[in-house]
C-alpha positions as CSV (number, residue, x, y, z in Angstrom):
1,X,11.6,-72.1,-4.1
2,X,9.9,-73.5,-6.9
3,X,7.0,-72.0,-8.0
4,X,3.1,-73.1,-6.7
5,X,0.1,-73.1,-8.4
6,X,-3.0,-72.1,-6.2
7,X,-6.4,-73.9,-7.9
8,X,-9.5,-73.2,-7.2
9,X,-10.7,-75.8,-4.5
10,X,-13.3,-78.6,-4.9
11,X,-16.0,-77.6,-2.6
12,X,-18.9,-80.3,-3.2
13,X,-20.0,-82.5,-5.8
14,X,-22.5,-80.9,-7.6
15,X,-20.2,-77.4,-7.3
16,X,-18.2,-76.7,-10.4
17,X,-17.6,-72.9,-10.6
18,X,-17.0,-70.0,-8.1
19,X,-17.2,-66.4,-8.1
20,X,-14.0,-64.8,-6.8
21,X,-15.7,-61.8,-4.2
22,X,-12.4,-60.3,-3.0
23,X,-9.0,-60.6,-2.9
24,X,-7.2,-60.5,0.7
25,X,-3.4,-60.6,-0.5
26,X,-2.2,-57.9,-3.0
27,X,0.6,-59.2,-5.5
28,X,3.8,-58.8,-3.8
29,X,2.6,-59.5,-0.3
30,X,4.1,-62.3,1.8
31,X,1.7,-65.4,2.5
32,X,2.1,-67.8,5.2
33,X,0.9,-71.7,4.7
34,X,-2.7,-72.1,5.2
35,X,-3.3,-68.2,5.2
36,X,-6.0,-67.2,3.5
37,X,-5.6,-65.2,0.1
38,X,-9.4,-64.7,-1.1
39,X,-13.1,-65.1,-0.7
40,X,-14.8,-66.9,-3.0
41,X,-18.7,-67.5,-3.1
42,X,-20.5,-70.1,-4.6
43,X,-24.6,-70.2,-5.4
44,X,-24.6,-72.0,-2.0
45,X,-21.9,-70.7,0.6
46,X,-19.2,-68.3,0.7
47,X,-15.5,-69.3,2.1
48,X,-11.4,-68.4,2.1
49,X,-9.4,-70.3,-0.1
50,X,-5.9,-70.9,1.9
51,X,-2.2,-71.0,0.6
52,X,-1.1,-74.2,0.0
53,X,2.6,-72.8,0.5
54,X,4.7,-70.2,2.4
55,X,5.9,-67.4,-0.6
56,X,4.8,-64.2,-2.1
57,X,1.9,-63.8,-4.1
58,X,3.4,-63.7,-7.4
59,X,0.7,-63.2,-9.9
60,X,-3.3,-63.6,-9.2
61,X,-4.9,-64.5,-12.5
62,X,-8.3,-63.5,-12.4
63,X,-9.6,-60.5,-11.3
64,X,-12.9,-60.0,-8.3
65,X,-15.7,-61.0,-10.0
66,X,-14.4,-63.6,-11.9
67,X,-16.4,-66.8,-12.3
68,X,-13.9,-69.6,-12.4
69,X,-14.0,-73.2,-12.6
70,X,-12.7,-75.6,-10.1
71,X,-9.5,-76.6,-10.2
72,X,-8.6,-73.5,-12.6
73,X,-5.1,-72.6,-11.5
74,X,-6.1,-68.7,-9.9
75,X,-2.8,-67.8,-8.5
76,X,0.8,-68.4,-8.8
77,X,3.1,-68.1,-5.5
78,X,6.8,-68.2,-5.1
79,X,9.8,-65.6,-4.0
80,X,9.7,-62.2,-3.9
81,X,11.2,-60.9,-7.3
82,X,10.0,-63.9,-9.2
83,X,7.7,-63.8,-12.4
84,X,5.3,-66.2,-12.9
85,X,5.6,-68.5,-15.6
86,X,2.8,-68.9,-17.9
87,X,0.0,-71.2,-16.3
88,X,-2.2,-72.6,-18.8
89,X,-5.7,-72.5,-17.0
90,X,-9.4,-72.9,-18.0
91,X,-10.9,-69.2,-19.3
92,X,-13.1,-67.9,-16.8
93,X,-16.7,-68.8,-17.0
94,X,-18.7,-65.1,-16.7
95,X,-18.5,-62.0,-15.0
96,X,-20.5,-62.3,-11.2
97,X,-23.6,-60.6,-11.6
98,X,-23.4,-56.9,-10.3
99,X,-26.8,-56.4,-9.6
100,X,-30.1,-58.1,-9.9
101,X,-30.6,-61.2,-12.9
102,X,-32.3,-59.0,-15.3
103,X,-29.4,-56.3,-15.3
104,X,-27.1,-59.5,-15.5
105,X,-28.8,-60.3,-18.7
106,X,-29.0,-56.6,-20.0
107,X,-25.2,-56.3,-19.4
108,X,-24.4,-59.6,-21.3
109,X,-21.6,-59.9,-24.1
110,X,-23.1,-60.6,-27.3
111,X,-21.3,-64.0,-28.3
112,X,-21.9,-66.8,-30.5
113,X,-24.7,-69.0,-30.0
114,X,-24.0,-71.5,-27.6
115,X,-26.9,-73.2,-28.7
116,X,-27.5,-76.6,-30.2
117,X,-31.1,-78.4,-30.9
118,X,-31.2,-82.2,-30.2
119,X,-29.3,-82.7,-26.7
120,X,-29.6,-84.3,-23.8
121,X,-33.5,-84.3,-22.1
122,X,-33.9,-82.4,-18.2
123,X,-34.6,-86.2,-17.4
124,X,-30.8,-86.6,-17.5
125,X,-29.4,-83.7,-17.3
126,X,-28.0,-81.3,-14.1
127,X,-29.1,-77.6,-13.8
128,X,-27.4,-75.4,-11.0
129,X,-30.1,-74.0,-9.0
130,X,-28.7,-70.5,-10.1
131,X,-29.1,-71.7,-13.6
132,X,-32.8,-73.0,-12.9
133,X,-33.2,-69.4,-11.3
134,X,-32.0,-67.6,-14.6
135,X,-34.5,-70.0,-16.5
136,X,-37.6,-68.8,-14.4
137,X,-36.6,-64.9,-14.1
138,X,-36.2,-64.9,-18.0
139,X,-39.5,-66.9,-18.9
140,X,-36.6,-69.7,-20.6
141,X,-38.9,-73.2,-21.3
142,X,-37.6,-76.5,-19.7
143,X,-37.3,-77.2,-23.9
144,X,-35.7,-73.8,-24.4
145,X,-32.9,-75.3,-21.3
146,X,-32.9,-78.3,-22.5
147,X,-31.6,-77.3,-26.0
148,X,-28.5,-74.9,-24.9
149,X,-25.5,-76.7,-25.5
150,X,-23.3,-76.5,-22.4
151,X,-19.7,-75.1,-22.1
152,X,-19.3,-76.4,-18.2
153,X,-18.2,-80.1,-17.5
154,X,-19.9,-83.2,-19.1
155,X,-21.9,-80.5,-21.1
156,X,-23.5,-78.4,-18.2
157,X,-25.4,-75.4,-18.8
158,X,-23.4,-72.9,-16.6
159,X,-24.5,-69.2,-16.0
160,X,-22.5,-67.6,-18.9
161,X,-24.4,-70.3,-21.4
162,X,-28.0,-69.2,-20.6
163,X,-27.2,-65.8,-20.2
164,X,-25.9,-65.6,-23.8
165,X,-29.1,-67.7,-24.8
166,X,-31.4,-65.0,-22.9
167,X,-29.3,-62.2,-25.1
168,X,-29.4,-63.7,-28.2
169,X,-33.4,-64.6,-28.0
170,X,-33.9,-60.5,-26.9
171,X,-32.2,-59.9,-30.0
172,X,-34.0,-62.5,-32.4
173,X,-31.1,-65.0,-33.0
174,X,-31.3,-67.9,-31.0
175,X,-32.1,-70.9,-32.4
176,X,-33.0,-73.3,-29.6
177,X,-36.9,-72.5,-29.9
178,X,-38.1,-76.5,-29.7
179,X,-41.7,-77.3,-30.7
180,X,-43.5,-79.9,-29.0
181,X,-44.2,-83.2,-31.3
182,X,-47.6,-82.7,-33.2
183,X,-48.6,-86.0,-32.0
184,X,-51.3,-86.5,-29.0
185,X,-52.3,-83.4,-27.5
186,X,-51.4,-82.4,-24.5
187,X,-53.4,-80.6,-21.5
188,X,-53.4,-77.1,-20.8
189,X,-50.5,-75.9,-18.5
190,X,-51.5,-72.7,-17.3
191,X,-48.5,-70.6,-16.9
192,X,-47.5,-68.6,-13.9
193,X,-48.2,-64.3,-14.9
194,X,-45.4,-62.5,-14.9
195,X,-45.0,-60.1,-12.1
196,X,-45.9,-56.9,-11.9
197,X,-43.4,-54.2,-10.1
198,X,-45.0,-52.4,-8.1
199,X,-44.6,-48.3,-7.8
200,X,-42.1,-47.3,-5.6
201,X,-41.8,-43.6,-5.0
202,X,-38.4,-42.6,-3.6
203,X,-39.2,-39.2,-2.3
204,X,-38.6,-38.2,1.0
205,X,-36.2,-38.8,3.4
206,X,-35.1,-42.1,2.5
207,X,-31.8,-44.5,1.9
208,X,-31.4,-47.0,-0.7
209,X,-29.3,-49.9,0.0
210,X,-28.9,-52.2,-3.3
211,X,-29.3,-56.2,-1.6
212,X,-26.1,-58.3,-1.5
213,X,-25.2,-61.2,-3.3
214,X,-26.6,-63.7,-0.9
215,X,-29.8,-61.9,-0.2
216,X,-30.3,-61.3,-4.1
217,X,-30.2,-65.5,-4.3
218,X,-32.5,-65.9,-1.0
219,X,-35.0,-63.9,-3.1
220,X,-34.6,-65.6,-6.2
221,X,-35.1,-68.6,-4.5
222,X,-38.1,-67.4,-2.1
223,X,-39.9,-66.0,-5.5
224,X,-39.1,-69.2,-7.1
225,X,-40.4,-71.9,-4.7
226,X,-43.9,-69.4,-4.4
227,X,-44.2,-70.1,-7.9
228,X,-43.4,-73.6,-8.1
229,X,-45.4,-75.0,-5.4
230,X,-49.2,-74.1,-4.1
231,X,-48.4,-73.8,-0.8
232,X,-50.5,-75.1,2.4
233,X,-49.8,-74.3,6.0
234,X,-51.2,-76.4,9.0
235,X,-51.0,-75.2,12.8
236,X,-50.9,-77.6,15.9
237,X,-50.7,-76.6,19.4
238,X,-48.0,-79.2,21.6
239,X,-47.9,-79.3,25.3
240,X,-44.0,-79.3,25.6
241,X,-43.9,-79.3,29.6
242,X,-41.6,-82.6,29.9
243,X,-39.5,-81.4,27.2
244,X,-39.1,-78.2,29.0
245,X,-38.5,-80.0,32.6
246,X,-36.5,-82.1,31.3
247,X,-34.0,-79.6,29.8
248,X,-34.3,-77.6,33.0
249,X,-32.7,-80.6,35.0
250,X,-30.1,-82.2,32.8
251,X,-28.8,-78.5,30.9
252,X,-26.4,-77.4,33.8
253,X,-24.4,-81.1,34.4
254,X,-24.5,-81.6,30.6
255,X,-22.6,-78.1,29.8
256,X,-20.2,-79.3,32.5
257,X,-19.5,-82.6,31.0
258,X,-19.6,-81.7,27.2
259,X,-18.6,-77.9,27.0
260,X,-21.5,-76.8,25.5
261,X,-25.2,-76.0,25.8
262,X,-28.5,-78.4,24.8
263,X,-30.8,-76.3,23.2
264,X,-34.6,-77.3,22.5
265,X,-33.6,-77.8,18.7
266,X,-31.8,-81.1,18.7
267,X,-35.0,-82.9,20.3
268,X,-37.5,-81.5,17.6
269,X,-35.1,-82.7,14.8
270,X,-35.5,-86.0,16.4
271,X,-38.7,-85.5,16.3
272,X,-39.4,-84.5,12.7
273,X,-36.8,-87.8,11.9
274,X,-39.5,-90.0,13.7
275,X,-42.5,-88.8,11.9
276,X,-40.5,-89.0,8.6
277,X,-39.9,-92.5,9.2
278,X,-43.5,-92.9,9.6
279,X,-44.5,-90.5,6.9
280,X,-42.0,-91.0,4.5
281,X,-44.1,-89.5,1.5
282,X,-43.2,-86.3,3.3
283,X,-39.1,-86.6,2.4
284,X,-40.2,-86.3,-1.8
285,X,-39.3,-84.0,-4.1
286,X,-41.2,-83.6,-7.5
287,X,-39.8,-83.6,-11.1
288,X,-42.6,-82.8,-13.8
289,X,-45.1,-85.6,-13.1
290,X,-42.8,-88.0,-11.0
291,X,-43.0,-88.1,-7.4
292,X,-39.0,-88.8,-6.4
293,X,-38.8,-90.4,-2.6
294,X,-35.6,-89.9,-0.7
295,X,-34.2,-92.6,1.3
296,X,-32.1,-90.6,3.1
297,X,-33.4,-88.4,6.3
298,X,-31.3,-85.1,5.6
299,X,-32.6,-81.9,8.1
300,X,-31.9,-78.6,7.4
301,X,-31.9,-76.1,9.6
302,X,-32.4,-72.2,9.2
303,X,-30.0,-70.5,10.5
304,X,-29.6,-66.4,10.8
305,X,-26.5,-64.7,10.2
306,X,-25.1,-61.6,11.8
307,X,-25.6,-60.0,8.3
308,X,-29.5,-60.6,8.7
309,X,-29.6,-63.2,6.3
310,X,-30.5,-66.9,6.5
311,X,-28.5,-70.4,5.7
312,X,-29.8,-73.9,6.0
313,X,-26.8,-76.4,7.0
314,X,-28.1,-80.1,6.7
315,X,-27.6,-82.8,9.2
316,X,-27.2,-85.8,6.9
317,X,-28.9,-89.2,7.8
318,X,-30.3,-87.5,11.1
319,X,-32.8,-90.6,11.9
320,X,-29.3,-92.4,12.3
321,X,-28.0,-90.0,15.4
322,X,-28.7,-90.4,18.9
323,X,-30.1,-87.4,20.8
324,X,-26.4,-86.7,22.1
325,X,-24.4,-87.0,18.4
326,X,-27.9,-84.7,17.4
327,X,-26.8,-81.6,19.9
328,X,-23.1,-82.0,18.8
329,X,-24.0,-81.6,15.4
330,X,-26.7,-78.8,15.6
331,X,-23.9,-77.0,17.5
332,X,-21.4,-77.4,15.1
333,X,-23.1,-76.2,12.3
334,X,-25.0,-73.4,13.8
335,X,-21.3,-72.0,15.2
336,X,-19.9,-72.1,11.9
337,X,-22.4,-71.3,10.1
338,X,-22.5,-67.7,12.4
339,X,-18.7,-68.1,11.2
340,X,-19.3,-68.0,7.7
341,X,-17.3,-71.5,7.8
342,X,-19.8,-73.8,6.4
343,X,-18.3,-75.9,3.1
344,X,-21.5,-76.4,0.2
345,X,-21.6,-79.5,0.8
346,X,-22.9,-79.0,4.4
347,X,-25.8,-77.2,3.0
348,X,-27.0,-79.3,0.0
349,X,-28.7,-82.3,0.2
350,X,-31.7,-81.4,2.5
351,X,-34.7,-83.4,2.1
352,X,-36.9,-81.4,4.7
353,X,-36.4,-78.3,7.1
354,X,-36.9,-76.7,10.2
355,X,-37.1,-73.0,11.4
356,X,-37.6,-71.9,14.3
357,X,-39.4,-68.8,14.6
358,X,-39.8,-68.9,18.7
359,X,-35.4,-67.4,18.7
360,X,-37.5,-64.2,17.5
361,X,-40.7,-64.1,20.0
362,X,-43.5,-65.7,17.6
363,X,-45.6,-67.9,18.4
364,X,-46.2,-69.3,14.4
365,X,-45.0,-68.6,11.4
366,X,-45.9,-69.8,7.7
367,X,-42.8,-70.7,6.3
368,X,-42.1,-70.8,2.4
369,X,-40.5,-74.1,1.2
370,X,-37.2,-74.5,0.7
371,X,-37.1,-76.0,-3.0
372,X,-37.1,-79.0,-4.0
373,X,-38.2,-80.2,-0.6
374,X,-42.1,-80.6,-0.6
375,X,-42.5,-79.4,3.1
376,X,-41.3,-77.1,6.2
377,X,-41.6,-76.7,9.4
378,X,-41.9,-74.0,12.1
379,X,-41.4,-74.2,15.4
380,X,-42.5,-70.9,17.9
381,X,-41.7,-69.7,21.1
382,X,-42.6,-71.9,24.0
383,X,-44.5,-70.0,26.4
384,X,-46.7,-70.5,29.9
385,X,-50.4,-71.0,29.7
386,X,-53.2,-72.5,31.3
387,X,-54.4,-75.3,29.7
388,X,-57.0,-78.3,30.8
389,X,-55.5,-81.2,31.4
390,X,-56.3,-85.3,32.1
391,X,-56.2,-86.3,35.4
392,X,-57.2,-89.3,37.4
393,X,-59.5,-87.4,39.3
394,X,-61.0,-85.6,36.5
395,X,-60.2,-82.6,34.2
396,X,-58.4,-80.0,35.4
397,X,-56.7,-76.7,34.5
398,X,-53.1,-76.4,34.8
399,X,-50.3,-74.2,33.6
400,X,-48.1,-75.7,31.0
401,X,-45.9,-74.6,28.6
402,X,-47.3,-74.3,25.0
403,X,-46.1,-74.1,22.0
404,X,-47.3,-73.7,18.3
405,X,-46.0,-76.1,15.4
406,X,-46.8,-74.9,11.8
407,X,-45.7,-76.7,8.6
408,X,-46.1,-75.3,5.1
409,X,-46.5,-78.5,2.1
410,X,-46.4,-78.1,-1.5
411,X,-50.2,-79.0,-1.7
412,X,-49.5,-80.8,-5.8
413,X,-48.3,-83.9,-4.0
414,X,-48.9,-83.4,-0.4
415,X,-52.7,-83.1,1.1
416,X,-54.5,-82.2,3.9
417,X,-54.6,-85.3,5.0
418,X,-51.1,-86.5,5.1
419,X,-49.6,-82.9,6.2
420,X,-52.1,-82.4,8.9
421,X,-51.3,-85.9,9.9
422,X,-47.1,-85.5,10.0
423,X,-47.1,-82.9,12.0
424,X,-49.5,-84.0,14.0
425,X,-47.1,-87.6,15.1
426,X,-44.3,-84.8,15.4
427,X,-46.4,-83.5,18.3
428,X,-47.3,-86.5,19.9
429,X,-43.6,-86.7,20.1
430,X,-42.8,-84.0,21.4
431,X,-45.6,-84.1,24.5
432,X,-44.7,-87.7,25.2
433,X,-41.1,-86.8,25.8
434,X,-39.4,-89.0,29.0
435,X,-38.6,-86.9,31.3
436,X,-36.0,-88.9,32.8
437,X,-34.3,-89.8,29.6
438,X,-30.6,-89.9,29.9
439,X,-28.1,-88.2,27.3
């Protein structure tokens, strides 16, 4: 057979580089068609890259570790006793980081300055979130970033670019240092300090467990967002008994007729896509001074993994799905999510989320934002209590089933006012639920 080329696969649109975490066939081995060879991780997902052809693996080109672009040609497969030809292919971008950022940047090559003063502004301009990341560990200005001169496509800043950067500034070469114009003065930013490690003492009977690459970026990104935004957190207390009758009657026949369970999750997402529509300063992000309103209603939703960690897969345009194509796809991407078969593009785009704390017992939570969104919402265990309630007859006290809705807002663009009233219409949703509503 003629020899194949095996590329690294497109996997979104704003996802132009991999890392390769492991490879599953050896040189030499026989592959079947669509059988998976490696693993490959981006700064959003991990996933298997499958054969595109019966053969043996020939030759794999890049080692584990590797950063590679997409549609760099990683492997070559053919017949056993076959050499692979040479395959020109783009050079690998950067070695994966081993540990955390700052030993990244320790570890760094010393190469020429990929740096350049006069290009293109952050107005218009794409940074990977791991870039932005790298920016805030290492103190790097949005003028600093700005003024690196990309190697990726169109002139992106990849990870390799501002690492160098970082390296060269530690070592008193870099030249992308820009000064702001000396014309009107501008007001006093007042910077974030840097943080302070605190002591840890490691005697004792103890075990140290270094974090793996996805929790390492769930940190990054937790640190990052506490930084970014002042964060706010309103509570509200919902009177969920219809809800909760209502799932109690219709959950056995619609198992039965779909093959799959209704879970509470589908109708708060509804829910949350209601109150958006009537609060749509809520679906914003923020970009220096400009306030950037999202047309599109796109609801992430945590999810845990079995390795402990979290993932947020988006359901796109959510306000546009009935409560029945809701369920489907909260099941969908909750199984494969748990499956570790989400694509990045299933967990990009999100324009506000939703956690619920209640899988784990609580009652509330205060959630941190999931950056660039300006707000998030936590949902907590439904549970029995007595609670008054309106009657004809008068007042009365009755027992209901309860629940706590908390929402943390990024308080520079989002007040009191407008946060306390969102999740406030989400409950009024939620308690005047039909409970005779057909799916």
């Amino acid at each position: 057979m003629a020899q194949v080329e095996l590329k690294m696969p497109k996997m979104g649109e704003s996802v132009h580089e991999a890392t390769i975490i492991r490879w599953l066939k050896n040189e030499g081995e026989q592959i079947d068609a669509d059988e998976s060879v490696l693993e490959i991780a981006t700064d959003k997902v991990d996933s298997e890259v499958p054969s595109n052809s019966a053969g043996t693996l020939i030759k794999r080109l890049f080692n584990e570790g590797d950063v590679v672009q997409v549609g760099t040609v990683i492997a070559i497969i053919g017949d056993a006793g076959d050499s692979a030809a040479p395959t020109p292919s783009a050079p690998k971008v950067a070695e994966a980081p081993k540990a955390v950022v700052a030993e990244v940047v320790a570890s760094a090559p010393k190469v020429a300055q990929p740096v350049a003063a006069n290009v293109a502004s952050s107005e218009n301009r794409f940074y990977s979130p791991l870039v932005r990341t790298i920016a805030a560990t290492e103190s790097v200005s949005q003028a600093e970033l700005d003024a690196i001169s990309g190697t990726g496509s169109e002139g992106r800043v990849t990870k390799s670019d501002i690492l160098s950067y970082v390296e060269s500034r530690k070592n008193g070469s870099a030249k992308a240092t820009v000064s702001a114009p000396a014309a009107a003065p501008s007001a006093p930013v007042a910077s974030a300090p840097a943080p302070i490690a605190a002591a840890t003492s490691i005697s004792g009977d103890v075990e140290i467990i270094e974090m793996d690459r996805m929790r390492k970026l769930i940190a990054d990104h937790m640190v990052m967002s506490k930084h970014t935004s002042p964060h706010v957190t309103s509570f509200v207390e919902v009177d969920v008994t219809n809800l909760v009758q209502w799932r109690d009657k219709i959950k056995n026949s619609f198992e039965k007729r779909e093959g799959e369970k209704i879970t509470f999750t589908p109708v708060f997402i509804e829910a949350v896509a209601k109150a958006i529509k009537d609060y749509p300063m809520i679906n914003v992000s923020v970009d220096g001074t400009k306030i950037i309103v999202k047309k599109n209603i796109n609801i992430g939703m945590a999810a845990a993994l079995p390795t402990g960690n979290l993932i947020v897969p988006v359901i796109k345009n959510a306000d546009r799905l009935n409560l029945l194509g809701l369920t489907k796809s909260v099941n969908d991407l909750a199984k494969r999510a748990r499956a570790n078969k989400l694509v990045p593009d299933e967990i990009q785009g999100g324009t506000f989320t939703l956690t619920n704390v209640g899988t784990f017992g609580n009652v509330m939570g205060t959630p941190i934002i999931n950056q660039p969104q300006v707000a998030i919402m936590a949902v907590g265990a439904i549970r029995k209590k007595p609670a008054v309630i309106e009657t004809p007859q008068g007042d009365a006290i009755a027992i209901r089933n309860m629940m706590f809705l908390s929402m943390s807002y990024d308080h520079r663009v989002v007040d009191g006012s407008l946060g306390g009233s969102f999740i406030k219409r989400v409950a009024e949703y939620l308690e005047q639920f039909d409970v005779n509503r057909e799916i």
